[in-house]
C-alpha positions as CSV (number, residue, x, y, z in Angstrom):
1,X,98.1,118.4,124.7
2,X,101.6,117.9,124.1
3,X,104.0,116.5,121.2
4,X,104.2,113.5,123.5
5,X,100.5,113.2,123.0
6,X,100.8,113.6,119.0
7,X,103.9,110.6,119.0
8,X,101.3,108.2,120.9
9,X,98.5,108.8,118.4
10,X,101.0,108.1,115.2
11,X,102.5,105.6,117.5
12,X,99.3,104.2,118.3
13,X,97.9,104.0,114.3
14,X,101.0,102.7,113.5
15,X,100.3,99.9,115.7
16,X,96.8,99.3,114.4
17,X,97.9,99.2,111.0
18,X,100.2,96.7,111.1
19,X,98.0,94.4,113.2
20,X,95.1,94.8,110.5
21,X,98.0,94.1,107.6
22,X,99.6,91.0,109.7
23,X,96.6,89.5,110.3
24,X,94.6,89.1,106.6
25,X,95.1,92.3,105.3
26,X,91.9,94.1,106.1
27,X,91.8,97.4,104.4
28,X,88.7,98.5,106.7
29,X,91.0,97.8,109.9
30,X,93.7,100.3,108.7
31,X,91.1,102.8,107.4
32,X,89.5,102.7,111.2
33,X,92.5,102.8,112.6
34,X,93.8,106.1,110.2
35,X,90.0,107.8,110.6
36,X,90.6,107.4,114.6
37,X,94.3,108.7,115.0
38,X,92.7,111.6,112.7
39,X,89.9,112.2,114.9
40,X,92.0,112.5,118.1
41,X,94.5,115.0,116.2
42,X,91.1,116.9,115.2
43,X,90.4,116.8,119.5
44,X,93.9,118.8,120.0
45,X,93.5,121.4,116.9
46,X,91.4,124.1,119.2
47,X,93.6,126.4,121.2
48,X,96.9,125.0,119.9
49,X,99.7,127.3,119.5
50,X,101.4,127.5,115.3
51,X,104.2,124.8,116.7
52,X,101.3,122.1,118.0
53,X,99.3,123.2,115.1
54,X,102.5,122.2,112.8
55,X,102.9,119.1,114.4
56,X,99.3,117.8,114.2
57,X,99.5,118.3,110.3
58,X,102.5,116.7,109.8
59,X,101.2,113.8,111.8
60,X,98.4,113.8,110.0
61,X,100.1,113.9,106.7
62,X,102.3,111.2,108.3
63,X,99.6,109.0,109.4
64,X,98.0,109.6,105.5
65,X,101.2,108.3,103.9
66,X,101.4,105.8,106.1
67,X,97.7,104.1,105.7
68,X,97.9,104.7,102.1
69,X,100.4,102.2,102.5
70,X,99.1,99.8,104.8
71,X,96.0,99.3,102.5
72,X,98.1,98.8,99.3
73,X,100.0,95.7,101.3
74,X,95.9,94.6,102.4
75,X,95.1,94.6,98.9
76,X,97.6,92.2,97.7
């Protein structure tokens, strides 16, 4: 797996959040979306070298900020 791989998985949440949010708000939608971009970074932790490694958690921790995000704009 590559950092490529990592930017389409953010890239790819990021998407799905603001569908769930632009259509209704649905908090479960983002939270779907956030537990299966953290699933597939889970996929790519085995074998990865310190950089990938790096780069997973700080997706991660972006994707986190991110939904924490997306579900306060569903909730209003």
């Amino acid at each position: 797996m590559t950092l490529q791989a990592i930017s389409a998985i953010v890239l790819d949440f990021e998407a799905a959040a603001l569908r769930a949010v632009a259509n209704g708000g649905s908090v479960s939608d983002v939270e779907a979306a956030r537990d299966d971009a953290d699933d597939k970074l889970r996929e790519m932790k085995p074998g990865a070298d310190a950089d990938l490694l790096d780069a997973i958690f700080a997706a991660a921790l972006e994707i986190g900020t991110k939904a924490d995000m997306a579900i306060q704009a569903a909730r209003k």
